[in-house]
Z-matrix of the N, CA and C atoms (Angstrom, degrees):
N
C 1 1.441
C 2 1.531 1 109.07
N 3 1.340 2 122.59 1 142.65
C 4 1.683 3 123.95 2 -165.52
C 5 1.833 4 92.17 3 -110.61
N 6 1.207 5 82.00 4 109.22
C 7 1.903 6 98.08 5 172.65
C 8 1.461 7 108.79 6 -49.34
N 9 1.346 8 119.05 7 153.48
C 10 1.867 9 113.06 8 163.61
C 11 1.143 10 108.82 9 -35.02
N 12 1.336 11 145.32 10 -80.40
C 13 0.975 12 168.48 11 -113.30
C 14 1.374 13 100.77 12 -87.85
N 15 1.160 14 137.96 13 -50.66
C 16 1.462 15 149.84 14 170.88
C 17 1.539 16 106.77 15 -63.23
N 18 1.239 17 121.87 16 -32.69
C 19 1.425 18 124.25 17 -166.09
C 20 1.573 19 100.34 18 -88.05
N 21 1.634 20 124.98 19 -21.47
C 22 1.407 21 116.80 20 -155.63
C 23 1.909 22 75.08 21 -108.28
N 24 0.827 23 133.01 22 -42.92
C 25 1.681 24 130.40 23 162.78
C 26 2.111 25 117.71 24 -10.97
N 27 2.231 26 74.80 25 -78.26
C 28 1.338 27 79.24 26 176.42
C 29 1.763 28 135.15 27 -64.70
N 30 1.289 29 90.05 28 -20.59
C 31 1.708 30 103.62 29 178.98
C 32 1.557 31 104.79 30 -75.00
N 33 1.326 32 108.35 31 -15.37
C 34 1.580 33 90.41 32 177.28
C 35 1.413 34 115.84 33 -91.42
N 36 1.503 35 106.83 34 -23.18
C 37 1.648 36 115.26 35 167.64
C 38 1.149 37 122.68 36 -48.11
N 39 1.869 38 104.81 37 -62.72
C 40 1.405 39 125.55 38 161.24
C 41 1.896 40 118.35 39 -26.25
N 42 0.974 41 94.13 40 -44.81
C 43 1.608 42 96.23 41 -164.91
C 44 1.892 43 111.63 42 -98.13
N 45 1.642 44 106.01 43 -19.42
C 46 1.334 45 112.11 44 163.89
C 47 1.661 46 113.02 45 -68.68
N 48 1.329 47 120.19 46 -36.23
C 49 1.342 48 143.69 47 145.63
C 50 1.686 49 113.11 48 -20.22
N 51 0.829 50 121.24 49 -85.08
C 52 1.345 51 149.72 50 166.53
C 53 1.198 52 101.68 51 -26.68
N 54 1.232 53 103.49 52 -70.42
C 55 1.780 54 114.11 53 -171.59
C 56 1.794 55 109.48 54 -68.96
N 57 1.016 56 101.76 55 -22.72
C 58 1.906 57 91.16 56 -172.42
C 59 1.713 58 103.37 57 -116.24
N 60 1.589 59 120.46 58 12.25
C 61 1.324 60 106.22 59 -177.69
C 62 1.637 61 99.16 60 -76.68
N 63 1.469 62 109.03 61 -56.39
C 64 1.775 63 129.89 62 -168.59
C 65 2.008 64 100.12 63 -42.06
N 66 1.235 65 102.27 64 -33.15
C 67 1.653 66 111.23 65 179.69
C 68 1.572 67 97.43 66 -62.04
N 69 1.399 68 119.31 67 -64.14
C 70 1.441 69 132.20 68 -156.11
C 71 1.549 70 97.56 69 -73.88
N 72 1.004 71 119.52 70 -26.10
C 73 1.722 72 111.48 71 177.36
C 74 1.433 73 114.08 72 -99.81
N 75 1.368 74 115.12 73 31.61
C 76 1.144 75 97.01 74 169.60
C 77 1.388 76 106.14 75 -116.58
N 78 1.438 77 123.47 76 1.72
C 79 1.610 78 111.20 77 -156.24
C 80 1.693 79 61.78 78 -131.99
N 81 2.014 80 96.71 79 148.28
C 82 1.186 81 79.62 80 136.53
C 83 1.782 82 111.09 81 -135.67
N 84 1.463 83 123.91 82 -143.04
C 85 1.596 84 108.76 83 174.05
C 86 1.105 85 112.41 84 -104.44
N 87 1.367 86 116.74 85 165.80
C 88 1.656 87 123.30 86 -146.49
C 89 1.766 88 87.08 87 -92.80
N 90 1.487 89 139.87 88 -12.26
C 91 1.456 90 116.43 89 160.49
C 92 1.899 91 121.56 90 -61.66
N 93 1.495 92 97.30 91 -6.33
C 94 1.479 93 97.98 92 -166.71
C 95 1.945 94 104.01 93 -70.60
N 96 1.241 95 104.63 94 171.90
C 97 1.674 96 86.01 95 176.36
C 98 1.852 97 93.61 96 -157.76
N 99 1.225 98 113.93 97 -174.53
C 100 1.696 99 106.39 98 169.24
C 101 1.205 100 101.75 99 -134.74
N 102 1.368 101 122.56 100 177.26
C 103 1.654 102 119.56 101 179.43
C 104 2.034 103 102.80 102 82.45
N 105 1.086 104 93.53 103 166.77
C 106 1.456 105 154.18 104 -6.86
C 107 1.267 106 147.36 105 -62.55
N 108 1.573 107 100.12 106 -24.73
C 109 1.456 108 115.18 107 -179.32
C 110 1.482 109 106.73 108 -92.88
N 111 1.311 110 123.71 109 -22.39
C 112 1.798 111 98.89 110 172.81
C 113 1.892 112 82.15 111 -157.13
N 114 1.371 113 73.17 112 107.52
C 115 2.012 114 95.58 113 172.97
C 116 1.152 115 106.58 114 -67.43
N 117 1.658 116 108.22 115 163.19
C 118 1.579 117 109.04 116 -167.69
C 119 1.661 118 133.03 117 61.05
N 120 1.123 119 127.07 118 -25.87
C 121 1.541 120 142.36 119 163.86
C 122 1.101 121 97.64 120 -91.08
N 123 1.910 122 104.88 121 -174.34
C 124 0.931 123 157.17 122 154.30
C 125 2.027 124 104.94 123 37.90
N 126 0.911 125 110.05 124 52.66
C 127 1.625 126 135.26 125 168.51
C 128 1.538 127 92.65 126 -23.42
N 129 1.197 128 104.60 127 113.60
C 130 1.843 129 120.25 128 150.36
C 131 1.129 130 133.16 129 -121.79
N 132 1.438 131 118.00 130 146.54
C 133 1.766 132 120.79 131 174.86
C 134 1.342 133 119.88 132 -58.64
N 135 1.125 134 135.34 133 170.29
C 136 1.165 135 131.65 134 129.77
C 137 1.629 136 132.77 135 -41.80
N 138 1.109 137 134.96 136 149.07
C 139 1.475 138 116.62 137 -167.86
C 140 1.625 139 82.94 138 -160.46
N 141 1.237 140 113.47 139 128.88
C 142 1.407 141 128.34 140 167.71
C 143 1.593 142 125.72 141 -77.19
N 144 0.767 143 117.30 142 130.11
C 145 1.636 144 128.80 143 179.99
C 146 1.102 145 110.72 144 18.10
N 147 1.277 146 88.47 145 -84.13
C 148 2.250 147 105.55 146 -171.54
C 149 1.379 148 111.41 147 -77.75
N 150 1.237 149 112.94 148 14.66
C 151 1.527 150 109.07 149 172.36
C 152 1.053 151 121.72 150 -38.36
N 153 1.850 152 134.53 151 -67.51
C 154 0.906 153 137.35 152 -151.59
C 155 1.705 154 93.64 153 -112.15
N 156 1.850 155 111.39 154 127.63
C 157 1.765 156 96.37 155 169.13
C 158 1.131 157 113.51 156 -107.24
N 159 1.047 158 125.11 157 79.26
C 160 1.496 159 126.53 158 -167.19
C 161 1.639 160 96.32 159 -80.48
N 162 1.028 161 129.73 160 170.23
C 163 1.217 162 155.25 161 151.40
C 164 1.628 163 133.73 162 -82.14
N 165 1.758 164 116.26 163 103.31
C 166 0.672 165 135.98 164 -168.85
C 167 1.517 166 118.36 165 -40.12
N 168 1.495 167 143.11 166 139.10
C 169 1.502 168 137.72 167 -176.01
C 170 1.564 169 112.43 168 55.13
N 171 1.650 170 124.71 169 10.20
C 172 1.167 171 137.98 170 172.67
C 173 1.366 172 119.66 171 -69.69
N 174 1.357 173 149.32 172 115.81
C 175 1.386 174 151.63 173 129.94
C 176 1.074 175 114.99 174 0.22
N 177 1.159 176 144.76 175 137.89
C 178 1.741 177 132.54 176 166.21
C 179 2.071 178 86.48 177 -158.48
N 180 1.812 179 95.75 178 118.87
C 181 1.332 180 96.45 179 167.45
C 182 1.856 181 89.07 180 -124.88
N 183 1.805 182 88.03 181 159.73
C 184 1.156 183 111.77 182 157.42
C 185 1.340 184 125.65 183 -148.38
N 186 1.538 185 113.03 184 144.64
C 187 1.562 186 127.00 185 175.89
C 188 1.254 187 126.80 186 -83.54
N 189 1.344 188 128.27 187 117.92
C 190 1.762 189 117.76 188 162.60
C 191 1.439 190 96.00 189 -106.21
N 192 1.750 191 99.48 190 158.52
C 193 1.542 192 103.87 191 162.96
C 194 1.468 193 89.47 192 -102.25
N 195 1.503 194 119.95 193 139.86
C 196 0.938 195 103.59 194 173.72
C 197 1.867 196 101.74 195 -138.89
N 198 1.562 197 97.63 196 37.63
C 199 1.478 198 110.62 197 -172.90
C 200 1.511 199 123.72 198 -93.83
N 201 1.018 200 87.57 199 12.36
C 202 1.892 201 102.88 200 176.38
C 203 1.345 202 93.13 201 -150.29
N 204 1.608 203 123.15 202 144.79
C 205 1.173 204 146.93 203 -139.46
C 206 2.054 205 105.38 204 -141.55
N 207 0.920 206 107.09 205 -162.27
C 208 1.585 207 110.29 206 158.64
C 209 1.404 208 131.33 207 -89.39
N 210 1.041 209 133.39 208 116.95
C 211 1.555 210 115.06 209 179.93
C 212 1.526 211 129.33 210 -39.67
N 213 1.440 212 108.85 211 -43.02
C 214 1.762 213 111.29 212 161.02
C 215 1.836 214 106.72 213 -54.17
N 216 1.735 215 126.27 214 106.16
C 217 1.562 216 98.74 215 166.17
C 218 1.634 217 116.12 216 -66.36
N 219 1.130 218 124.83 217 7.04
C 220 1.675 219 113.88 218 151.49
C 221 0.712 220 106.30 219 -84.49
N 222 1.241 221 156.41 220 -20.29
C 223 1.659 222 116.30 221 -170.80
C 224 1.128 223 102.45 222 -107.84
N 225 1.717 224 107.70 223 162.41
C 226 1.627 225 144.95 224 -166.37
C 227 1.967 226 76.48 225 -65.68
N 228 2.234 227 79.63 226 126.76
C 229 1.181 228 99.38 227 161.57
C 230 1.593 229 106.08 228 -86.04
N 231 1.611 230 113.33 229 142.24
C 232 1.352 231 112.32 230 -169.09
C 233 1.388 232 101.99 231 -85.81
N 234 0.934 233 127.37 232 -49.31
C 235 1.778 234 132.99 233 168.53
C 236 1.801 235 101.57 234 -20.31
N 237 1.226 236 112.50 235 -66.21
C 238 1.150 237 123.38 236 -176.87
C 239 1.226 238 110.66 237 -28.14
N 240 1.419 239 103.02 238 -67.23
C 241 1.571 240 127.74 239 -156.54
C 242 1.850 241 97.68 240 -75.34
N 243 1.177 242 111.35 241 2.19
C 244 1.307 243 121.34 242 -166.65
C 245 2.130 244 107.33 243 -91.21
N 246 1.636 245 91.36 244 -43.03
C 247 0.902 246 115.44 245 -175.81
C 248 1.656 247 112.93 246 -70.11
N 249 1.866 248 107.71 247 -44.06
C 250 1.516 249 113.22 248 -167.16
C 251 1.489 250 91.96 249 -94.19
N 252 1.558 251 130.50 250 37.40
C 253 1.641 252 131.78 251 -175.13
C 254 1.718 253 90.06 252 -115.89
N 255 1.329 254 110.82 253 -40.62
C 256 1.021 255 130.83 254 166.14
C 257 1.177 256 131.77 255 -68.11
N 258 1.271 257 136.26 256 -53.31
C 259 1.519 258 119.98 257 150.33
C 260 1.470 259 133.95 258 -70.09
N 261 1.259 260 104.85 259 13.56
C 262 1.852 261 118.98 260 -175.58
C 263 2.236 262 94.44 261 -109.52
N 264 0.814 263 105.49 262 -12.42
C 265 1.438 264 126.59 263 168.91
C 266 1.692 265 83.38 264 -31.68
């Protein structure tokens, strides 16, 4: 059971959260880049060699939902951008 005290804790995390993610996503750092497969989107790091150990002649699927969008229809659906983060890998 989470005492008062723990609950008014986490709500303040929660909401410091809140308040400093929209800051952190708006800039990002100048190593980031987009492309190759869909320029202009989906912003990636640098990633060194052995980054990823996938397994050679291996299958690899993945799912987005990408059936709900933003409530503004201008603005960049993030799902989207979720997807072309992922093929710019």
């Amino acid at each position: 059971m989470i005492r008062p005290l723990s609950t008014s804790v986490l709500a303040g995390f929660l909401a410091a959260g809140l308040v400093a993610a929209p800051v952190a996503a708006q800039t990002l750092p100048e190593a980031f880049s987009t492309g190759p497969a869909i320029s202009g989107h989906g912003p990636v790091a640098p990633q060194p060699a052995d980054a990823f150990n996938l397994v050679p002649g291996e299958k690899y699927r993945v799912l987005f939902d990408v059936a709900f969008g933003s409530r503004d229809e201008h603005a960049l659906n993030r799902r989207l951008e979720s997807v072309a983060r992922l093929r710019n890998l």
